[in-house]
VMD Tcl script that draws the C-alpha trace (Angstrom):
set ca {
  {-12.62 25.99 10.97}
  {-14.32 28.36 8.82}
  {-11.92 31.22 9.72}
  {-8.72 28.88 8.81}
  {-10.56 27.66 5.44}
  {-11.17 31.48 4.51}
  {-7.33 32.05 5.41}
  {-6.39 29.41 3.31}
  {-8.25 30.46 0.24}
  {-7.02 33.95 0.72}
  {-3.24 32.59 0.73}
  {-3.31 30.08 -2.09}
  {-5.45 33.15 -4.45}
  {-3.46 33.64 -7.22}
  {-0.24 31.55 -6.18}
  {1.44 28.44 -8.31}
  {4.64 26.80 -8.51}
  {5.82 29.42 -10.80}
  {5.41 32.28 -8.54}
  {6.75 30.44 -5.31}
  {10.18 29.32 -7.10}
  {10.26 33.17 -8.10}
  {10.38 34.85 -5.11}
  {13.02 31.87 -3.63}
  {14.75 32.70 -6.48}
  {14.25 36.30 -5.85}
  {15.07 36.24 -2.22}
  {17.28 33.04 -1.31}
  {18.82 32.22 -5.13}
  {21.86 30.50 -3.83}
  {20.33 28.31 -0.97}
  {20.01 24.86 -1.75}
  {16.44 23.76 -3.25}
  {16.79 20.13 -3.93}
  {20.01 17.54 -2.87}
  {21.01 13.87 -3.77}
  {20.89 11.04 -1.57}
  {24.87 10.46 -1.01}
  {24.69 7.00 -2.47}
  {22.65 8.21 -5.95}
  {25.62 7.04 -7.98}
  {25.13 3.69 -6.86}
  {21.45 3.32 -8.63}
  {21.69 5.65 -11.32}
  {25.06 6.21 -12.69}
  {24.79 10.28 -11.56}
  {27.13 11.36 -8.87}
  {25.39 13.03 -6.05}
  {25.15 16.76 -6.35}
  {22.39 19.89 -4.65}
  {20.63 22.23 -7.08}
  {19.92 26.02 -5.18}
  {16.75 28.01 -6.10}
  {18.40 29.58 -9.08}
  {20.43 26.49 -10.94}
  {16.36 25.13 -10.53}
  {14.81 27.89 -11.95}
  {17.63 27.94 -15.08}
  {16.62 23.83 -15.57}
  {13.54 24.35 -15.47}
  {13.29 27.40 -17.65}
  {15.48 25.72 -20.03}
  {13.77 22.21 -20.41}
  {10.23 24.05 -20.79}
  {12.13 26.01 -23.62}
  {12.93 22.73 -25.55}
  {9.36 21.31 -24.77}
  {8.00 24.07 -26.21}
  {9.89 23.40 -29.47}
  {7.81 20.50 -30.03}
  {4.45 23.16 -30.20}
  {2.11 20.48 -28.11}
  {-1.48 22.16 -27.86}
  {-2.49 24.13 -24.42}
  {-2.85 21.65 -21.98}
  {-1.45 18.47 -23.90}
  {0.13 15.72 -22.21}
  {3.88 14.70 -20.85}
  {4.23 11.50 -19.63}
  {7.38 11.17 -16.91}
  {8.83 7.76 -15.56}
  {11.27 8.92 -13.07}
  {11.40 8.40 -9.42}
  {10.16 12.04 -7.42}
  {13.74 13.38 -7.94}
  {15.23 16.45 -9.15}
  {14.69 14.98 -13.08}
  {11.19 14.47 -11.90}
  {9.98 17.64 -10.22}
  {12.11 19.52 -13.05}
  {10.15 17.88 -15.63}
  {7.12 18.87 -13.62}
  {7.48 22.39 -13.33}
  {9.08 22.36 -17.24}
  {5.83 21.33 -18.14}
  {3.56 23.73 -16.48}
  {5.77 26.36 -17.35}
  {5.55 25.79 -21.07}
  {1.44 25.12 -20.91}
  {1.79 21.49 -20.38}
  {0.21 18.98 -18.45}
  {2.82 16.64 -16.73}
  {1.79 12.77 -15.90}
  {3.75 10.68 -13.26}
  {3.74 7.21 -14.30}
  {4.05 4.75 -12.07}
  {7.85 2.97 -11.99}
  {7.01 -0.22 -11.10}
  {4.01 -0.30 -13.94}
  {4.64 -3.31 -16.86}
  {4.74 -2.16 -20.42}
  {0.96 -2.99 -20.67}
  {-0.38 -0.75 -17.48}
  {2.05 2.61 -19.24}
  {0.82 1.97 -22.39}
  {-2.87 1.90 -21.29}
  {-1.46 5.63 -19.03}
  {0.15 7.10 -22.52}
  {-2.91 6.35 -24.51}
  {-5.79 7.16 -22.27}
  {-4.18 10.86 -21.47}
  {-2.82 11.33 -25.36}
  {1.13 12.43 -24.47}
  {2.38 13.93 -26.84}
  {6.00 13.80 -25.41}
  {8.08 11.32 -22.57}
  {10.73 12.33 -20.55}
  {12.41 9.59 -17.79}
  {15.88 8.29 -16.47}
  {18.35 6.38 -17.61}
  {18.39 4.20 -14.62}
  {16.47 3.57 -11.46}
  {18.40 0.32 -10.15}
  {17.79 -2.33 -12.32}
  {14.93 -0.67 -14.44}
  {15.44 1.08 -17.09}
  {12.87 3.69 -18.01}
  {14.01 5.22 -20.91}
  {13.88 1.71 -22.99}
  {10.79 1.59 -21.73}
  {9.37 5.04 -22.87}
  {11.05 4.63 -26.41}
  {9.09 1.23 -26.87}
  {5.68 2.61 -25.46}
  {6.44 5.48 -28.09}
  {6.90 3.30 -30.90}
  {3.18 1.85 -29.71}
  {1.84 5.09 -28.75}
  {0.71 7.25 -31.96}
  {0.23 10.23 -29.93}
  {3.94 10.52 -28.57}
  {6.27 12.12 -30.59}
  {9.12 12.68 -28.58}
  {11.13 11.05 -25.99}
  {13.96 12.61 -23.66}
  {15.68 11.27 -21.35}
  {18.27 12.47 -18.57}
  {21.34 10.85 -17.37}
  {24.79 9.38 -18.96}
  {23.37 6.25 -20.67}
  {21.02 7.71 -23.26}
  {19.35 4.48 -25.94}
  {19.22 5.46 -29.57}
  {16.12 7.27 -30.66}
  {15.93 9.28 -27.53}
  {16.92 12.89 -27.33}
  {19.86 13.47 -24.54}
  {18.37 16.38 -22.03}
  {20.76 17.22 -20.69}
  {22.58 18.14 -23.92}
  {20.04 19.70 -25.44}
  {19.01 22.00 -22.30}
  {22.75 23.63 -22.50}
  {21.07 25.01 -26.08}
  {17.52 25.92 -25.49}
  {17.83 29.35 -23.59}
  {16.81 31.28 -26.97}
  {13.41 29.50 -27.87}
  {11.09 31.26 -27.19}
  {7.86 30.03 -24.42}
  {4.58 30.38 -25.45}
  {2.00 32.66 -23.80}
  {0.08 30.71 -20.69}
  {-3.57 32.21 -20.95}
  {-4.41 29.24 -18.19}
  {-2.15 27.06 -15.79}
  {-2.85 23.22 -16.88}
  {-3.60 20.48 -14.51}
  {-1.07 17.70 -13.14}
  {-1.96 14.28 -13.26}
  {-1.62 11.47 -11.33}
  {-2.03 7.74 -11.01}
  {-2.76 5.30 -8.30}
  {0.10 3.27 -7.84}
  {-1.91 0.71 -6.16}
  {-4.19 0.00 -8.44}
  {-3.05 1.90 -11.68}
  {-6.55 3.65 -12.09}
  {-5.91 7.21 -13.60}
  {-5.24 9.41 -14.95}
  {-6.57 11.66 -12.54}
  {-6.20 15.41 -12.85}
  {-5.33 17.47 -9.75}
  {-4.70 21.17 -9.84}
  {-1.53 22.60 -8.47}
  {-4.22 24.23 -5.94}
  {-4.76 21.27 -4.67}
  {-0.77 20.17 -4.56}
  {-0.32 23.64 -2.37}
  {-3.24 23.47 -0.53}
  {-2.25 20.30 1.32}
  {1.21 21.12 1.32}
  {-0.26 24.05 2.97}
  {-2.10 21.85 5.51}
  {0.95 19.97 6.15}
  {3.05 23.17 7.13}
  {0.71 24.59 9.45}
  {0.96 21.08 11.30}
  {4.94 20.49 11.05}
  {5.74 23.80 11.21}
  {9.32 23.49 9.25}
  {11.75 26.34 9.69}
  {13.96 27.41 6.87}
  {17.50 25.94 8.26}
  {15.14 21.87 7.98}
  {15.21 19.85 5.36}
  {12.06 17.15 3.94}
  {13.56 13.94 3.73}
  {11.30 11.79 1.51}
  {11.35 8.22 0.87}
  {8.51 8.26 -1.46}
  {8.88 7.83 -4.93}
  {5.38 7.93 -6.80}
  {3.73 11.31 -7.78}
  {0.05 11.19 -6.49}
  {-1.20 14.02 -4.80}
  {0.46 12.19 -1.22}
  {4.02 12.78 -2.42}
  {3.50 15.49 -4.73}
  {2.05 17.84 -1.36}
  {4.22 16.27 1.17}
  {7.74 16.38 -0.79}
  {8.14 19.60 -3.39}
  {4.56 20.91 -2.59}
  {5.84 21.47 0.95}
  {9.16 22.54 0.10}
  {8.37 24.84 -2.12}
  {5.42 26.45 -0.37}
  {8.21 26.81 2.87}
  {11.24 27.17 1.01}
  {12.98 24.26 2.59}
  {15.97 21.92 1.70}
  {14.09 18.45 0.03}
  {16.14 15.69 0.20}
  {14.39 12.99 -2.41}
  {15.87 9.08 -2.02}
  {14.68 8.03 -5.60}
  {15.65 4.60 -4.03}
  {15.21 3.44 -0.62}
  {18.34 2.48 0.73}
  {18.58 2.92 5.13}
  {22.34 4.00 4.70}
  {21.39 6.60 2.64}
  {18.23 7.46 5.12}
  {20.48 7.41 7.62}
  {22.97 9.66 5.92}
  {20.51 12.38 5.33}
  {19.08 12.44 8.74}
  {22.92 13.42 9.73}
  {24.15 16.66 9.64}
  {22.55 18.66 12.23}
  {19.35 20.25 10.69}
  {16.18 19.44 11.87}
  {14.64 16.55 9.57}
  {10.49 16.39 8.35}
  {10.86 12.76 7.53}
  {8.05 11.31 5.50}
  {7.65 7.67 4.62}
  {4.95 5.12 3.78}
  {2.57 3.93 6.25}
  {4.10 0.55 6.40}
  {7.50 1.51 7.24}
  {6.40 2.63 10.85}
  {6.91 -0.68 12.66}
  {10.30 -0.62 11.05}
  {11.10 2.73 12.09}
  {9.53 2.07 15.85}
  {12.34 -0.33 16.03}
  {15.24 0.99 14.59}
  {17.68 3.61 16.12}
  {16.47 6.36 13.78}
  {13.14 6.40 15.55}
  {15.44 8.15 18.91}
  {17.58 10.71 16.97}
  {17.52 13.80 17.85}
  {17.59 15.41 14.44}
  {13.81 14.31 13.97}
  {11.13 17.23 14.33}
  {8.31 15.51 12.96}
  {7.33 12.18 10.70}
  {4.47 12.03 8.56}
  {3.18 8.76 7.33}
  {1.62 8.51 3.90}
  {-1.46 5.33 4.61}
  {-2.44 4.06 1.33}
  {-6.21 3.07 0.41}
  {-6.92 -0.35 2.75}
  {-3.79 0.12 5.07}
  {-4.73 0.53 8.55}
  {-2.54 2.77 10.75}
  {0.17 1.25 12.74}
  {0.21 3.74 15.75}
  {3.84 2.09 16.83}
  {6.71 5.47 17.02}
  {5.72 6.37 20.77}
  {7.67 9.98 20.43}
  {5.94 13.04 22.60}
  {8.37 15.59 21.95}
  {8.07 14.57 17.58}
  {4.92 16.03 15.27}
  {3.03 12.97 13.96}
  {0.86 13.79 10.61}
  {-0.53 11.07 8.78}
  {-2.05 11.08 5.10}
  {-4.82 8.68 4.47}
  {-4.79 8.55 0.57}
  {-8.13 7.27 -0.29}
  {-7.20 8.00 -4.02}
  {-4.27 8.93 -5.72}
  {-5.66 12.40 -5.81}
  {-8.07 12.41 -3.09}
  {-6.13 12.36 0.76}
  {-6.51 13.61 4.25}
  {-4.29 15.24 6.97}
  {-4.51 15.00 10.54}
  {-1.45 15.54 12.96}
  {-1.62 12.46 16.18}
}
mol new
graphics top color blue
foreach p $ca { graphics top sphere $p radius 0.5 }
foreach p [lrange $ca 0 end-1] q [lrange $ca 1 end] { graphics top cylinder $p $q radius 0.2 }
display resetview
């Protein structure tokens, strides 16, 4: 144990997000890093489309360009309500790449439980969606910014941008030539129990890639997979189990943003190997259903939230089994079956 912990430390030395997304830029530029659920259209007005490792690194770049326009100290806060999509984990890495520390709200938080989020970590800016089903987050963030003295500027992606919110991706087509500032020290993430609302919480992005690292050595994805994730928070669970992971491996993530089983379905097709990773609670479901036999599955991790038990139902030899006991949002556990 001591050995693997010593390996581990020696590994994760030195490494971020940053550097990862370099070399798959670097080495595999045109692969595809992230893809849409085929039925995104349908709860979010944006047609379904894949983003490779370089078309990432150019959003990225870009957005932490126009963030950094807005000259938020070292370290200050972005608050994000977006589902753990593409907007999301580009407005993640935007933010660490221009010295800023990115918060995942909670989607299904009421005006009250954000507002409480906003003020106790001092954002300075909002970013979030145009629509996520019936919510919509971006009316949301521009009223919690009218109550919140400490955010200054709201963006939002998508086709249905509200007045007083700056359209992102409009203004990203423009922001090549600002300049970034210089990064002297990586800031923290933060994350929020979406139980129980309690955060922020800081976690490091050492601690993101050290479980995703965990997770790898356990699933063991090749480079032709793909992570299909149902999970739509951005607590240390989802963060290390969805882009963590991909990004530490370099493998295809598939986010759902909405749970629809037509669309699960749909991404489990195609003949890749699938890492499927849902909540804890879903197992029965998935014990029962026909997806729990196909053949695409290598492995299915399920993410137990603090005072679930485990439901030890999907009887599958030949599949890896990992479950995640999240005690906190930014405290969990991984052990393979």
């Amino acid at each position: 144990m001591r050995a693997e912990q010593d390996e581990a430390t020696a590994l994760l030395d030195g490494l971020d997000l940053d550097a990862l997304l370099s070399a798959l830029t670097s080495g595999r530029g045109y692969e595809a890093a992230l893809r849409d659920p085929p039925g995104r259209r349908g709860w979010s007005d944006v047609n379904p489309a894949s983003i490779n490792f370089l078309q990432l690194d150019q959003r990225i770049d870009r957005l932490a360009r126009l963030l950094s326009i807005n000259k938020g100290q070292p370290g200050a806060s972005v608050a994000i309500l977006a589902p753990l999509g593409p907007e999301a984990i580009v407005s993640i890495l935007a933010c660490l790449r221009a010295g800023l520390s990115p918060l995942m709200l909670p989607l299904h938080g009421n005006e009250l439980e954000l507002l409480r989020l906003i003020e106790a970590s001092d954002a300075v800016m909002a970013l979030g969606v145009s629509r996520v089903g019936p919510l919509r987050p971006l009316l949301t963030l521009r009223n919690l910014a009218m109550r919140a003295f400490s955010t200054r500027f709201v963006g939002g992606f998508g086709p249905d941008i509200p007045d007083g919110v700056a359209p992102l991706d409009m203004l990203m087509a423009n922001a090549s030539l600002h300049p970034l500032p210089t990064i002297t020290e990586r800031p923290s993430l933060q994350v929020v129990d979406a139980a129980t609302m309690a955060g922020p919480l800081a976690v490091s992005e050492r601690d993101v890639l050290g479980k995703a690292l965990e997770l790898s050595r356990l699933l063991k994805p090749v480079t032709s997979s793909r992570i299909v994730t149902t999970l739509v928070g951005g607590d240390l669970a989802a963060l290390a189990s969805g882009p963590g992971m991909a990004m530490l491996t370099g493998v295809e993530l598939l986010p759902l943003g909405l749970f629809s089983l037509g669309d699960l379905q749909a991404c489990i097709e195609g003949g890749r190997h699938v890492h499927l990773v849902l909540p804890g609670e879903m197992e029965p479901a998935l014990a029962h259903s026909r997806l729990a036999s196909h053949h695409a599955l290598a492995s299915v991790v399920f993410v137990q939230r603090t005072g679930q038990s485990a439901y030890p139902a999907l009887d599958r030899p030949d599949l890896a089994i990992v479950d995640i006991d999240a005690r906190s949002a930014a405290d969990i556990t991984v052990a393979r079956r």
